[in-house]
C-alpha positions in Angstrom: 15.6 25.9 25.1 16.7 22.3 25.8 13.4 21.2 25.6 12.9 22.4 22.0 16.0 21.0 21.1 14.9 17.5 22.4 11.9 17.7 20.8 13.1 18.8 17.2 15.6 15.7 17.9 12.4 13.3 18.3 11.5 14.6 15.1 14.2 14.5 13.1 15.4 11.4 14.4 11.6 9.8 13.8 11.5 11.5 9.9 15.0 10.3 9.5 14.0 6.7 10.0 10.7 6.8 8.1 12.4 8.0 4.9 15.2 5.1 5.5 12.1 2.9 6.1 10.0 3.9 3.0 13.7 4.0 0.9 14.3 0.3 1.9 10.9 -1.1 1.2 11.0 0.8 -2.6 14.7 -1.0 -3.1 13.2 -4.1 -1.7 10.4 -4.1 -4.5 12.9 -3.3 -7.1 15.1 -6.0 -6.2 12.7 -8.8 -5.9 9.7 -8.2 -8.0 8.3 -11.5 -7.3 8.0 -10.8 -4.2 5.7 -7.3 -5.1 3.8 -9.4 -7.8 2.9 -11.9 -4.7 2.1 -8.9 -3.0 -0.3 -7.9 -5.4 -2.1 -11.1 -5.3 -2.7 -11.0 -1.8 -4.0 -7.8 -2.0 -6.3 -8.1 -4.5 -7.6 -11.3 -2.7 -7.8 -8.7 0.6 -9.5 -6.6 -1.7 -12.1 -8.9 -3.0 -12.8 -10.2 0.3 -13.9 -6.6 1.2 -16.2 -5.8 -1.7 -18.2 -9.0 -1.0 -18.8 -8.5 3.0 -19.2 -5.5 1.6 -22.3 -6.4 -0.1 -23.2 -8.4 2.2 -23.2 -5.8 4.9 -25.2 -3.4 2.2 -22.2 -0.7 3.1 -22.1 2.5 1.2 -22.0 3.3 -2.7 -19.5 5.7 -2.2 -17.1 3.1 -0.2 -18.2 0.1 -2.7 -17.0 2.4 -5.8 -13.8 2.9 -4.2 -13.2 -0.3 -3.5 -13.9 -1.6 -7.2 -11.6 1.6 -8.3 -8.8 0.0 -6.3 -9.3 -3.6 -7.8 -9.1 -2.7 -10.9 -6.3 -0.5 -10.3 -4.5 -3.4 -8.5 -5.6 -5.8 -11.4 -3.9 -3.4 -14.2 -1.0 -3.6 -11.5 -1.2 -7.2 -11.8 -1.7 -7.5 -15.6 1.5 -4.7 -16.1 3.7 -7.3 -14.1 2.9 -10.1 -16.3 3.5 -8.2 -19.8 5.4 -5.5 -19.2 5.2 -4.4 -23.1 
């Protein structure tokens, strides 16, 4: 019985400070969106160093399309922060 109890408490205590976690990063991002634009930048830069070793390394379609799907999804990210209209 105790041992149940001590693990449920792991787990509750380990969900607890995930969801403060994620809450506090989102607030974060609210509060200073230069910060998240810069954010953006670096990872589509991350990004874009991936696609080319990635051609480089001749590595999967599949993976390669994924990766472009996420640049441009980062880039519309990007291009949203600078005219939000």
């Amino acid at each position: 019985m105790i041992e149940a109890f001590a693990i449920l408490l792991v787990v509750g205590i380990s969900l607890a400070v995930y969801v403060f976690a994620w809450a506090a990063a989102r607030e974060s991002a609210r509060r200073n969106p230069s910060g998240a634009y810069d954010q953006l930048l670096q990872h589509r830069e991350i990004l874009s160093q991936k696609l080319i070793r990635g051609k480089r390394e001749h590595w999967d379609r599949v993976m390669m399309d994924q990766l472009t799907a996420r640049l441009a999804d980062v880039d519309r990210q990007i291009a949203e922060k600078i005219s939000p209209t």
